[in-house]
C-alpha atoms as one frame of an Amber mdcrd trajectory, in Angstrom:
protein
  -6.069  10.140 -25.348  -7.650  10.567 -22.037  -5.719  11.309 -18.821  -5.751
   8.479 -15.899  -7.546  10.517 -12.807  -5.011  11.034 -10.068  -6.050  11.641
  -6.511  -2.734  11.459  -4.668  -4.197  12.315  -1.400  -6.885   9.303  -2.282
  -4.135   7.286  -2.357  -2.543   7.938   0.870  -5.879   7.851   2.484  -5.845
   4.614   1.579  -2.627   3.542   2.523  -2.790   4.952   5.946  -6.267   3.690
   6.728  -4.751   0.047   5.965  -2.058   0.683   8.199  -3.927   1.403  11.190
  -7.014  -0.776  10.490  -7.327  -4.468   9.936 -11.149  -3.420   8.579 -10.031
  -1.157   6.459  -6.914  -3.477   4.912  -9.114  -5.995   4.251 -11.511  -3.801
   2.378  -8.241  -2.719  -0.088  -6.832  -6.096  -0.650  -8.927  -6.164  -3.552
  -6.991  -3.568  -5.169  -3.849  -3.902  -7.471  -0.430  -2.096  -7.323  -1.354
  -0.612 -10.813  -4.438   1.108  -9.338  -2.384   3.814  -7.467  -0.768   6.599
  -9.913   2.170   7.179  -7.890   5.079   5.313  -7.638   5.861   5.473  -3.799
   2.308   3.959  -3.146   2.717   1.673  -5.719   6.197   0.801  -3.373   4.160
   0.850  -0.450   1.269  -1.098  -1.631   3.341  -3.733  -3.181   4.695  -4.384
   0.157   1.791  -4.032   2.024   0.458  -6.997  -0.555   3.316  -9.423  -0.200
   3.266  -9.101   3.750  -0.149  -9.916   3.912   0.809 -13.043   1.953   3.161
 -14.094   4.186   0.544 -13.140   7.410   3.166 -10.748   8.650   1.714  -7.921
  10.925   0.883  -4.615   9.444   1.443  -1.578  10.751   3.946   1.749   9.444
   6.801   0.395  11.201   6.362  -3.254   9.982   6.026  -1.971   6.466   8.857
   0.450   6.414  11.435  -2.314   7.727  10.041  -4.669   4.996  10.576  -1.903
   2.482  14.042  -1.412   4.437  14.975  -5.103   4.160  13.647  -5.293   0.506
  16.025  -2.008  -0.332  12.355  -1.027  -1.632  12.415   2.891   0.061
């Protein structure tokens, strides 16, 4: 059985470029919540995915109420 590769700093590159750039969240909405390894950026990801489907604004403070409101943290 091979192991999954796990870049955990990947992953939070990822998440903080789409939190400070439209460009870049557009360029990861392509991606699924089962492509991160971690479970936090799955969280985070999740949330970042159903905001954008309700064209909410997102930015880290936008995204940690929704995860606040959500009980998601």
């Amino acid at each position: 059985m091979t192991q999954p590769v796990v870049n955990l700093e990947a992953e939070e590159a990822v998440l903080g470029a789409a939190l400070m750039s439209r460009q870049a969240l557009a360029q990861v909405m392509h991606l699924q919540v089962q492509d991160f390894y971690s479970e936090s950026n799955r969280v985070v990801f999740g949330a970042i995915q159903a905001m954008v489907a309700q064209r909410e604004p997102i930015d880290a403070i936008t995204v940690w109420a929704h995860l606040v409101a959500t009980n998601a943290h």
